[in-house]
N, C-alpha and C positions, 0 to 999 in steps of 0.2 A: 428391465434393468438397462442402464446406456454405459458404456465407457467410452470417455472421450478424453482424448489428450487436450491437454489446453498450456496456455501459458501465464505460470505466475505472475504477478506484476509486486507482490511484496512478500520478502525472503521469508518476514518472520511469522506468518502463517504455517509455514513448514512446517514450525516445531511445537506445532499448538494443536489441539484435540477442537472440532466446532465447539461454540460455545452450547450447551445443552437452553432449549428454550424454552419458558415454563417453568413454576416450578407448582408442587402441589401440595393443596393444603395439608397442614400436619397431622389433621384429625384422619385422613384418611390416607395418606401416606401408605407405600406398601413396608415402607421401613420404618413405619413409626413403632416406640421398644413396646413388648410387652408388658412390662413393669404395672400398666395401668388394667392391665388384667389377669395378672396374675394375682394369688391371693398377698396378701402382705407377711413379708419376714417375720419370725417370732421366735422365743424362747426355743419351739418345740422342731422348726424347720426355718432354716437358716436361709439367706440371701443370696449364698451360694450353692446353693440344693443340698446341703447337707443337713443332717438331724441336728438338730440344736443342742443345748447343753440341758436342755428341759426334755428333752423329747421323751413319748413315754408308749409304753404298749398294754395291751389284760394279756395274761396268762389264762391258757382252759384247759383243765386237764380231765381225763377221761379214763374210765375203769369199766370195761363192757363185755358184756356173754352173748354171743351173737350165737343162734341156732339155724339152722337151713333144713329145713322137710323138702326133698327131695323127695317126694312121693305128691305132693299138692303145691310144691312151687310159692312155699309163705317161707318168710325170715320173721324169726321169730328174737328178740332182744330186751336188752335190759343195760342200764347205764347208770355209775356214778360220776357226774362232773363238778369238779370244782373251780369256781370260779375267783379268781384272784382282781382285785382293783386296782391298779396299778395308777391310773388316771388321778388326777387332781380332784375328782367329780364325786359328790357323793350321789350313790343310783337308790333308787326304790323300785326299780322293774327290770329286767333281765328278759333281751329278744334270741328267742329261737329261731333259727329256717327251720321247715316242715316241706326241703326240695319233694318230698313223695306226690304231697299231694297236689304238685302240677297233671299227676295224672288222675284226682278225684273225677269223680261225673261230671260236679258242678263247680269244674276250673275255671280261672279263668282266661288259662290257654285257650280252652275249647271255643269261649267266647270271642275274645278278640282275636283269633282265625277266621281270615276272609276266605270265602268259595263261591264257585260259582259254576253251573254245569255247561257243558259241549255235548254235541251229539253224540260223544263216545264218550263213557266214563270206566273206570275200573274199578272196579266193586271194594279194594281198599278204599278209594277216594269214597265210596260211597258207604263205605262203615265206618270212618271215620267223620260220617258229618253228624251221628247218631251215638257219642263213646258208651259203651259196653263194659270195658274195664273197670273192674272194683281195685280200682285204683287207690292210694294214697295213706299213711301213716294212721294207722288205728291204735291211737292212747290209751292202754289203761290204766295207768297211773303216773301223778306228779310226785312226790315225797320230799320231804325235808332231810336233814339229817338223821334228825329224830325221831323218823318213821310218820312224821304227821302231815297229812295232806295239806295240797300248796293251791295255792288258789291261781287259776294260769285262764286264759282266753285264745283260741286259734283265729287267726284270719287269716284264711286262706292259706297262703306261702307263710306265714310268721307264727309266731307263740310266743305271749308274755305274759311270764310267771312275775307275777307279782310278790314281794319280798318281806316276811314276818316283819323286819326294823332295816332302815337305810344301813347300805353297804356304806360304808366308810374308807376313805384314799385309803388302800394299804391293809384293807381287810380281805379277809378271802371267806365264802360260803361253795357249803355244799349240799347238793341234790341229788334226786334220782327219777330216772323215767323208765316205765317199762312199755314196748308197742308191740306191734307186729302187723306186718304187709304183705298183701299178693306180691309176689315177685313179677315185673311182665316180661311178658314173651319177646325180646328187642328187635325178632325178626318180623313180626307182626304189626306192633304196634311203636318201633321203633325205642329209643332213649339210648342217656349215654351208659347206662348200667341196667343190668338184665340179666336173663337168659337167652340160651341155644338151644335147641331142641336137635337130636340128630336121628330121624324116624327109621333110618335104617336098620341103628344097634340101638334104638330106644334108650337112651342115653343125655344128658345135658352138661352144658356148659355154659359155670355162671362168672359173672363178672360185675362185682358187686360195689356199687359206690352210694353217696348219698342216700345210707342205709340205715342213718340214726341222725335223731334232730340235735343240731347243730348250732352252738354261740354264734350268735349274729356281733362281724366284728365292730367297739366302740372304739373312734379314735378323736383325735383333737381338729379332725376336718368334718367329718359329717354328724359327730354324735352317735350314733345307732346308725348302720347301713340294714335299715330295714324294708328296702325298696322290693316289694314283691316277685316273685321268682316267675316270669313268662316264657323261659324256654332259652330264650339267646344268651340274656345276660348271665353268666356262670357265675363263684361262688368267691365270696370274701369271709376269709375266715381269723383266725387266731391261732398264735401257734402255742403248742402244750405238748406235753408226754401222756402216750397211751399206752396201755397196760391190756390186749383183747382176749381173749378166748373164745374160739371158733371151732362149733362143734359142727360137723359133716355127716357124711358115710362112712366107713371104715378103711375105703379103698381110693377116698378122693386124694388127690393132692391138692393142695394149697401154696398160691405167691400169695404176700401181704407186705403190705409197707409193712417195715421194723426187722426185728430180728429173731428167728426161731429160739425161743427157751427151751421145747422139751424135745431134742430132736432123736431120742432116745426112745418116745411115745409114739414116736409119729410116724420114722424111717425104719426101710428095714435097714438091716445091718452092713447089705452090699451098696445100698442108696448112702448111707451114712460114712462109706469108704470113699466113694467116688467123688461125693460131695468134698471130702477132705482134700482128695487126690485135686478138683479143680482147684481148690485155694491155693495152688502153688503153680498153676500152668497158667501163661500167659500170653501162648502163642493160639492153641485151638483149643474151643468148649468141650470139655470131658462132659457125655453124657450119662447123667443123674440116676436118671427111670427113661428106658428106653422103649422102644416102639412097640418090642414084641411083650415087653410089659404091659403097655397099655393096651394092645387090643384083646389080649389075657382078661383086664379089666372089662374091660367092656362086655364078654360074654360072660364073665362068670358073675359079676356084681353080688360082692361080699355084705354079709348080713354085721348088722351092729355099727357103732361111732366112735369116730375117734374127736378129740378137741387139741386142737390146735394152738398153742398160746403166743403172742407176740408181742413185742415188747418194740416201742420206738421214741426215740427223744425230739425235742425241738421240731416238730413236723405241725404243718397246717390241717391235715386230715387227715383219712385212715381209709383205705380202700382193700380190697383183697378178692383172688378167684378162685375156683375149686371144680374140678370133675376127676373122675377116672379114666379119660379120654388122654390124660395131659401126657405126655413127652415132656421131658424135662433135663437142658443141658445148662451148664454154667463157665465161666474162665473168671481169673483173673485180669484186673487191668492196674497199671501203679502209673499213678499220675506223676508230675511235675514235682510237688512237693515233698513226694516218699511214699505217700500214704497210697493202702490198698483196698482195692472195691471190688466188692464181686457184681461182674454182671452175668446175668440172668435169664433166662426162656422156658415160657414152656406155650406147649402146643398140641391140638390134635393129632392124628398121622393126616387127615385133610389138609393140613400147609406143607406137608414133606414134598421134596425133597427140599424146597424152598427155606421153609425154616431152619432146620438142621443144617444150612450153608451159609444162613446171611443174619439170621435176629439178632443173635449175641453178639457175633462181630461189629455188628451194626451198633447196639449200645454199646458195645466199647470203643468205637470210633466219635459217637456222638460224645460221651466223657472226655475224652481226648480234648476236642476241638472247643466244645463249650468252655471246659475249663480253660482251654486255653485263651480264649477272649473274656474270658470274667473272673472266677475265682474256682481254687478247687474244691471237685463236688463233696461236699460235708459229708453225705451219709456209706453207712457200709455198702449196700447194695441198692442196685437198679434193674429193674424187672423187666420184659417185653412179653404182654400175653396176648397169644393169639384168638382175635375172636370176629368172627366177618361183622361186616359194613359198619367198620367202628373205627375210630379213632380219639382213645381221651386218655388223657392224664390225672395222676396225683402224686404223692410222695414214693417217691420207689421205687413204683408199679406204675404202668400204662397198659390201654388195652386196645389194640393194633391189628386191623385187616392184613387178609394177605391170603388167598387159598389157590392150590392147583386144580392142575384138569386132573381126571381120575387114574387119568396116566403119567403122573409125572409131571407133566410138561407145565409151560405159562407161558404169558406174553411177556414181552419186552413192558409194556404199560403195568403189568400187575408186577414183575420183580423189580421199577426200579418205583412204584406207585409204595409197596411194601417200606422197602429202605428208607423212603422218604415220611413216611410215618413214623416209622419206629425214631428216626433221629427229631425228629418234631415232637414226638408226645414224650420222649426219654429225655428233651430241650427243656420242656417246661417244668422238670425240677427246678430249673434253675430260675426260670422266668412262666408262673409265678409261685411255684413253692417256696422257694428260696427269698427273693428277692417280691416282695409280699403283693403285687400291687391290688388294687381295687377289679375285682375283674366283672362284680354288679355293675360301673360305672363306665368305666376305661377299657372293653375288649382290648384295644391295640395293644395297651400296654403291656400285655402279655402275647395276645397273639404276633401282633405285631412283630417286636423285638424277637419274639422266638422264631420267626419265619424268618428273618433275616440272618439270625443264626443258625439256621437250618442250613440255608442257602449257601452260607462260608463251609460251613460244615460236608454238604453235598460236593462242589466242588475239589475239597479236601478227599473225596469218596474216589474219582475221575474225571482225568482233564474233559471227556465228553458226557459228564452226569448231565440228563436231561431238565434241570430245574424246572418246575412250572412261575417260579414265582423270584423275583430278585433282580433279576436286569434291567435296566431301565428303561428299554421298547417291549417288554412286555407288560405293560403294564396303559402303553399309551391307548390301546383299544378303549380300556374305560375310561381315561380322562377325557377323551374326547367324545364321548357319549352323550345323551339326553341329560343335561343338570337337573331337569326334573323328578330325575330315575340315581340320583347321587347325593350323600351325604358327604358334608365334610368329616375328616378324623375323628376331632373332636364332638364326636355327637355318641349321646348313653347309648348303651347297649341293643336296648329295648327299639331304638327307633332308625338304626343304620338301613338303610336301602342298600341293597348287593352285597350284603354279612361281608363273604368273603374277601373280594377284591377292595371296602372297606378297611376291617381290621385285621387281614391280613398281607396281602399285597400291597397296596399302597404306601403303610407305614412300612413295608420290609424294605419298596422298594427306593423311600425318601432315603434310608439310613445307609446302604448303598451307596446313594449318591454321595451323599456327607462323606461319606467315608471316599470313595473314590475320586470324587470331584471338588466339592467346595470346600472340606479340610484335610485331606489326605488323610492316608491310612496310618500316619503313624501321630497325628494331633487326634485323629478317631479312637484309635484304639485305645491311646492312654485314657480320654475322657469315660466312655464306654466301660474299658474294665474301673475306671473309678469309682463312676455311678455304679456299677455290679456291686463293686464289695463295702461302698456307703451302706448305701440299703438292705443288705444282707440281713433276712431274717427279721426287714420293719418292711410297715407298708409306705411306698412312695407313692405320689400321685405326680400328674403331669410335670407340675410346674417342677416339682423336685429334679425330674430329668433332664427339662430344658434347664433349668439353671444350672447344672452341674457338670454337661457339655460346654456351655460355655466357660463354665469356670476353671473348666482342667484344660481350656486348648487356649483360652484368649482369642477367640472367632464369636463376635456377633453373628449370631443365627438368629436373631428376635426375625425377620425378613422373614426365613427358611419355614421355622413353626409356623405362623403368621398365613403363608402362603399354601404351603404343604399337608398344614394340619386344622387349620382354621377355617378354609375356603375350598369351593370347588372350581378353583379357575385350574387352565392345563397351559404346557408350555407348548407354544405355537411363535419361534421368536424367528424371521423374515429378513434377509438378506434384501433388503429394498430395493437398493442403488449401489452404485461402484463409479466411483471418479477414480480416473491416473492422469496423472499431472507430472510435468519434471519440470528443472531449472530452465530458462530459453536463456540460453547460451548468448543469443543475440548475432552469432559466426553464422551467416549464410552456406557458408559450406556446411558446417556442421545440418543448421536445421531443415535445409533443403534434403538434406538425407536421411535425417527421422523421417519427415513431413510421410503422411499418410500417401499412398498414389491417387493420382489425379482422377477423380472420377466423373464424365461428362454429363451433366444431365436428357435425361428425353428427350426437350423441348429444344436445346442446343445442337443436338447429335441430331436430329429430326430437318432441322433445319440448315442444316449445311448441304442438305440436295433440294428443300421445300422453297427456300426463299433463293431464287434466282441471283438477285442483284439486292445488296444494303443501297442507301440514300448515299452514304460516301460515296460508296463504288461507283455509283452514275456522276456524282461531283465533287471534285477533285478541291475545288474549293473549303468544304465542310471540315476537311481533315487539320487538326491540328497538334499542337505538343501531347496533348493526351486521346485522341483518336487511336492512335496503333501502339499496344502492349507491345513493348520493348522489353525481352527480357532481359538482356544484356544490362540495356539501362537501366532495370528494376536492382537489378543485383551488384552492379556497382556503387550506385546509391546505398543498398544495405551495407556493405562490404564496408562504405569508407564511414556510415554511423557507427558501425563496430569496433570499427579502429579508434575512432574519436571517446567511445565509451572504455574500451580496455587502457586508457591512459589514465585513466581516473577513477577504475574500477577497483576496490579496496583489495585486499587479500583475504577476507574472508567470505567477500562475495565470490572473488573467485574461484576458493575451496568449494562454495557449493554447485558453481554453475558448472565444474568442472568436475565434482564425484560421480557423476551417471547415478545418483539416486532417483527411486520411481516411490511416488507419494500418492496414497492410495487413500482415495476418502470412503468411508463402507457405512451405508447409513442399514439404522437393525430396526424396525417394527417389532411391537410387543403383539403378537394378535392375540395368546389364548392367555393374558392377565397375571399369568404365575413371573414372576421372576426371577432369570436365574441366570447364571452367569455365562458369556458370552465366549464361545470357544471355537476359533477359527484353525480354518488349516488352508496355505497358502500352496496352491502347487504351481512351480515355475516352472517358466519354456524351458528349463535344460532339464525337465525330469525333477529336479529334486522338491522337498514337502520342508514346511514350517509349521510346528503346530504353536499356535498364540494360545493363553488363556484368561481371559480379560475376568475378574469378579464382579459378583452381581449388583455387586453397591454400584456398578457405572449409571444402575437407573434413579439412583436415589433422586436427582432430582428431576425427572418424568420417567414417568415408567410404562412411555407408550411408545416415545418414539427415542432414538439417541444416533451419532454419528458419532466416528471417530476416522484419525488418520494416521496411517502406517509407514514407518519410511523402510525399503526393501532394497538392498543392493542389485537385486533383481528384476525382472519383471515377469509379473506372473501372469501364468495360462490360463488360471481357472481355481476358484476362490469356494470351501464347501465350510458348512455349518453344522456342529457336533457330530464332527466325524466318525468318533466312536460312539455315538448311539447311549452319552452320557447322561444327557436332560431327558430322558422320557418326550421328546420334541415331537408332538402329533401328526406335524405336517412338512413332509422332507422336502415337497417339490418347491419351498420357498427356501431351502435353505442354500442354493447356488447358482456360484455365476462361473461359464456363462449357465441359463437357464436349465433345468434337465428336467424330464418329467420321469419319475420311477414308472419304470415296466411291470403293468400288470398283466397275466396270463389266467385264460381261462380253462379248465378243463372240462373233457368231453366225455360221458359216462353213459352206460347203460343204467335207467331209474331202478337203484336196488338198496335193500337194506343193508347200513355198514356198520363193521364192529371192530374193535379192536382186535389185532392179530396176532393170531400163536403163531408166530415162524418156528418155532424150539417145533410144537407138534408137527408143521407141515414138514419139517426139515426130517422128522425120523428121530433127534436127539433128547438127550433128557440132561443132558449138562452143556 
């Protein structure tokens, strides 16, 4: 970078930006609109990302006896669904999911799983190259209404029953299926629903989802989402009223999405108090079934069943857990609107003291704030169950790691690692229970958005919550990574490189920026809760989103999507050059006393003892009018052209020659192809700071290189590029003048194994 003072020679440059050189073609433009790839407006979804006047959804409703053998680890079930046609379409075949049998023998998870061996391998890696598990959804029957067999086909992930006569717009049919499946082991063989085995009190803990086959959702964008189930891509459903009956042990407890019917059957008497007693406390969770209940349970393990029945409306699915292990507290929370919610816990004494101080609170905090950025939470309760190396959601209920040492104690990574779960899987009621998206096609769209609601949400928790995820330098590690190790956003489920920092980060940490940087927090937030309560209880897809931000703020983002979610360029944007320039005055006093000091060079300084005698010096002859630098004479000659020019110098030239304005030309390189808007901070010699914030349309027309120029009643010391760590900007030692190279430091260790740290145990404390 150079700065060098110079002198203008024409005034009206001053007030002018360089002219930008180049322009580029429109087909590849980084700001060329999306329009031409988005699908097209219609009846059913509007132009402005709203549901049409046509729009339309299926109903699926459900009627189910779910059994659990707790002695051989099978779920044992039986289902009526009715399925409602809401669609314009008349169907003659109806798609099931069959999520169990991702874990059959002959999955084909198992197949498209790469491996490969090292000289050390771990004998899970090596039992899983061989599955074992009698995995997957064992049918025994399809039914009609009528009790007469249906004629149906599995593949694999799917099931389609094929239909006596075409469903008709506006017709509804009903069925029935009866199955049952090995439950698996979650700590063995992993999954988002399972068991826990606890070998000490022989004992389990189950946390049941994806436990009956499931309406594959039809809509007016894809038809049948009946894209096979591999593991990543999670679940698109439909929303209906269930009706379950859940039959156990005698002594389990039971969370389930919906709401207890027979609590009369199920609780004792002092359980059915307390429970009442929370419905009124708003401040701490009155507990339910307490610890020395439960470990009561645990040695004595009561003979015989109880059945459970639960009732829930308008809900995408149905999940539910159950042990004798459980601890169970509950509080109220009264939102925004009026309305009240119970939230919810339960847990081993393995998360104590941890749970008991932070779960509930934690989903009542999470309701809080979610509501507070979209709409309020519809249902009566929200659940947090405790259950290791897990984290996943459904209606209600989520089910959420988090355990101590055997003393109490934990690290600072596992209590705030906990919190941060529970407000994330207790998020995705809202995003995507609630708000429907496609989550076979679109991870982000739910992961995404909920991690960035997580993140406001966190921060809402403490000014120093740890966030992993959200900032916008957290995130430049992976943009700036191998692209051949990177998907863009917009890529299916099935095929993202780095899951997480994909569909989760990334897109948390784009909406972030929008919200912070390119449309402020209060064009954000109105758009955001818009889009929330649009889509409320339908399914969006992308374009629904992007069009409905811009519709509620009036900010073209076609760019932002484009860039952020379409491509894997990163932002790497270069402080190149720096010109300062000021009026020349043309007053020799004046510029004789800006002017820089006299600097001699080398070869001149060198030779005032090198070279003895010049050719003048020997003859006297050679010398003439311009032989010997007259300063005098130099500067009366300027003196009297100055004088001759201020007689005929306008008065508006004189305004400028004479404000001490300093004109700063700042040329910006695009190096890492994202483009985004350009946010300078100007710091002057007297100490003080100016933050500029230029928008990103200044690339529109090149979007590699661009200049502009500043006029500063100042002059400034030193010139930095997104100050505040707003653009995820990869590479900082380009972003200042003068130059700065950031300090890296190396540490010096003895070669040892590291882990995360219990301070609580080393310290002696357990609070």
């Amino acid at each position: 970078m150079t700065l060098v003072r110079h002198t203008l020679s024409l005034l009206l440059i001053l007030f002018t930006s360089l002219t930008l050189i180049g322009q580029e073609n429109t087909n590849t433009s980084k700001f060329r609109q999306l329009g031409q790839d988005l699908p097209t407006p219609n009846a059913y979804r509007t132009a402005s990302g709203a549901p049409g006047h046509e729009y339309w959804q299926q109903k699926v409703d459900y009627v189910m006896n779910i059994e659990i053998d707790d002695d051989a680890q099978k779920l044992y079930g039986s289902e009526k669904i009715t399925y409602t046609n809401n669609s314009p379409d008349v169907l003659d075949y109806l798609w099931l999911q069959l999520d169990q049998n991702v874990r059959a023998k002959d999955s084909d998870t198992y197949k498209v799983k790469t491996s490969s061996l090292d000289e050390k391998v771990s004998t899970r890696t090596l039992k899983g190259l061989t599955p074992t598990f009698d995995g997957g959804f064992k049918i025994q029957e399809v039914k009609s209404d009528s009790d007469q067999p249906l004629n149906y086909i599995i593949n694999k992930t799917m099931m389609r029953i094929d239909l006596p006569k075409s469903l008709q717009p506006g017709e509804s049919y009903s069925f029935s299926i009866k199955w049952w499946y090995n439950i698996n082991d979650r700590m063995q063989i992993g999954g988002r629903s399972g068991y826990e085995y606890f070998a000490e009190d022989d004992n389990y803990l189950y946390t049941l989802a994806q436990y009956y086959p499931r309406l594959c959702m039809y809509n007016d964008v894809y038809g049948w989402q009946n894209k096979q189930f591999l593991g990543n891509g999670e679940f698109t459903l439909n929303f209906g009223d269930y009706k379950v009956s859940i039959t156990v042990p005698a002594d389990h407890l039971v969370a389930s999405t919906g709401v207890l019917q027979n609590p009369d059957d199920v609780l004792t008497a002092d359980q059915r108090d307390r429970l009442k007693q929370a419905e009124d406390e708003y401040e701490e969770p009155i507990i339910i079934a307490t610890q020395d209940e439960a470990e009561k349970a645990e040695k004595a393990k009561a003979k015989g069943k109880k059945t459970w029945v639960f009732h829930a409306e308008n809900v995408r699915d149905f999940a539910f857990a159950n042990s004798r292990k459980f601890i169970w507290d509950a509080m109220a929370v009264e939102q925004e609107d009026g309305t009240k919610v119970m939230a919810m816990s339960m847990y081993p004494k393995e998360g104590n003291p941890l749970w008991e101080r932070y779960s509930t609170k934690a989903v009542a905090h999470t309701l809080k704030w979610y509501s507070h950025y979209t709409f309020p939470y519809p249902y009566p309760v929200a659940w947090s169950i405790n259950a290791a190396r897990i984290g996943m959601e459904y209606p209600m209920i989520c089910f959420n790691y988090g355990r101590t040492e055997p003393d109490g104690t934990y690290s600072q990574r596992i209590k705030y690692g906990m919190i941060s779960v529970i407000i994330h899987e207790v998020g995705h009621n809202y995003f995507p229970m609630i708000v429907n998206s496609d989550e076979r096609q679109w991870t982000w769209m739910d992961e995404g958005l909920n991690t960035f609601l997580q993140y406001l949400s966190e921060q809402q928790w403490s000014r120093t919550y740890p966030s992993r995820r959200g900032q916008a330098h957290k995130i430049v590690d992976y943009m700036k990574g191998d692209k051949s190790n990177i998907s863009p956003i917009m890529t299916n489920s099935e095929s993202i490189h780095q899951f997480g920092n994909n569909a989760y980060g990334k897109p948390a940490t784009a909406l972030n920026i929008l919200r912070e940087t390119v449309m402020g927090r209060e064009l954000f937030d109105f758009a955001f809760k818009t889009y929330s309560r649009r889509w409320m209880f339908k399914h969006p897809t992308p374009a629904d989103f992007y069009r409905t931000m811009e519709d509620a703020s009036a900010v073209d983002l076609d760019w932002f999507w484009r860039g952020w979610f379409y491509t894997t360029d990163h932002v790497d944007i270069s402080l190149a050059g720096v010109k300062h320039m000021s009026a020349n005055s043309m007053n020799p006093d004046i510029e004789k006393k800006a002017a820089a000091p006299e600097i001699i060079d080398i070869t001149t300084l060198r030779n005032q003892t090198a070279i003895k005698q010049t050719q003048e010096e020997i003859d006297d002859d050679l010398i003439d009018f311009y032989s010997t630098y007259d300063a005098k004479k130099v500067y009366d000659f300027e003196r009297d052209a100055y004088k001759a020019k201020a007689k005929t110098m306008t008065e508006t030239e004189k305004e400028f020659i004479n404000s001490g304005k300093h004109y700063y030309q700042l040329d910006f390189t695009n190096e890492g192809g994202l483009v985004m808007p350009i946010i300078i901070q100007f710091v002057y010699t007297d100490g003080s700071k100016e933050d500029i914030y230029i928008p990103a349309e200044i690339w529109k027309k090149n979007s590699e290189a661009v200049s502009k120029v500043f006029v500063t009643e100042r002059e400034v010391s030193s010139i930095v590029l997104d100050p505040y760590l707003e653009t995820a900007d990869t590479n900082r030692d380009n972003n200042y003048f003068p130059p700065t190279q950031t300090l890296s430091k190396f540490e010096v260790y003895e070669q040892k194994q590291r882990s995360g740290k219990n301070l609580m145990q080393k310290a002696g404390k357990k609070q």
